[in-house]
N, C-alpha and C positions, 0 to 999 in steps of 0.2 A: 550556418549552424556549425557548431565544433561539438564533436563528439569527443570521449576521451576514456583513458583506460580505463579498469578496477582499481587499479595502484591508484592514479591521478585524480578521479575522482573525487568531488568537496562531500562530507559529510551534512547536510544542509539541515538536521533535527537528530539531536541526540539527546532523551532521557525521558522524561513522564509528560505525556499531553494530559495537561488537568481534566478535557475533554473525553478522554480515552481513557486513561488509567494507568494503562501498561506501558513496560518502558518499549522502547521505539527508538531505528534508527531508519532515517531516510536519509537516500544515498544520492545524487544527484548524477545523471549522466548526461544528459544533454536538454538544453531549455532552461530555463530558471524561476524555481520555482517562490520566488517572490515576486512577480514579475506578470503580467499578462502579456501575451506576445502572439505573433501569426506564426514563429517558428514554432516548431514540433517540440515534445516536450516527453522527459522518457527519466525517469525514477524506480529505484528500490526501495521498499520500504519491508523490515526487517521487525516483527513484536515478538520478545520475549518470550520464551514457553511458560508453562503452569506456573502460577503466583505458590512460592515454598510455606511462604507464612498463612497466607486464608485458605491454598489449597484448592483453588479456583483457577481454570482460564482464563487468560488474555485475550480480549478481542476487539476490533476496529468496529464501531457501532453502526448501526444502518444511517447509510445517510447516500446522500446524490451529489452529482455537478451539475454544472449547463451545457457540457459538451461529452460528444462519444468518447471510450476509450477501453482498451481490452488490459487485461492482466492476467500474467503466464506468472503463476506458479513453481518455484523456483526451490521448494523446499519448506521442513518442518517432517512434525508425524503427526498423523491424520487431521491434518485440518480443514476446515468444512468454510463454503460462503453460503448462508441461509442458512436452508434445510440438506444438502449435496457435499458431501465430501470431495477434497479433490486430491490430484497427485500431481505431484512434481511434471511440468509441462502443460497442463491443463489450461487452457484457455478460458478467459470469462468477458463477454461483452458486455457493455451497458451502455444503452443509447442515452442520448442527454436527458437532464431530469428524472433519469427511471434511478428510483430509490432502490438499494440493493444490503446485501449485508443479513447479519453481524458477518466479520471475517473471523471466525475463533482457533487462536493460535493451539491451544488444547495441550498437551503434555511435551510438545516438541516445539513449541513457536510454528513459525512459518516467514515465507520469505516470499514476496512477490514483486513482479517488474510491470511497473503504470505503464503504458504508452498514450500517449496522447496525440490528435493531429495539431493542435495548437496548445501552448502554454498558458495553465490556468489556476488562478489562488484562489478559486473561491471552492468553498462545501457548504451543504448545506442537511440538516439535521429535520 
């Protein structure tokens, strides 16, 4: 596994997921996330704050994996996963398949770091 800096880092999604809506950048730090793999797998993913022109939230929509994986909150202002707001550090579990979400980036964005024990491309909706 290579791990690698902030600097070094590939940008591995940059601008609107038809999906999603909001712009979005996901950051790659180690694992690859085009890739299914037994190495570990570990991402920032970055959505824009409040949309200027409708005036609305940004948010990553409910949806699951097939495998475990926690996310440490790493910034934004007040943004919530479900019904819970959370704060910068705050940890979130989700066992495989447990459907979770919206992520709503809300008037500051938000910023969170995936980890994963294995490398994995699939979502599911």
């Amino acid at each position: 596994m290579i791990a690698v800096s902030s600097a070094e880092a590939p940008v591995a999604c940059d601008g609107d997921n038809p999906n999603e809506g909001p712009h979005y950048r996901v950051t790659n730090y180690f694992g690859d996330l085009a890739t299914n793999a037994e190495s570990p797998q570990g991402f920032i993913v970055e959505v824009s704050p409040l949309d200027p022109v409708e005036g609305r939230s940004r948010m990553v929509r409910p949806h699951f994996h097939l495998l475990r994986q926690y996310q440490v909150f790493a910034g934004g202002e007040e943004p919530s996963i479900g019904k819970h707001d959370v704060q910068p550090f705050d940890f979130h579990y989700t066992d495989r398949s447990t459907p979770y979400g919206p992520i709503d980036s809300l008037s500051g964005g938000v910023k969170f770091f995936t980890l994963r024990p294995r490398a994995d491309t699939s979502r599911r909706v």
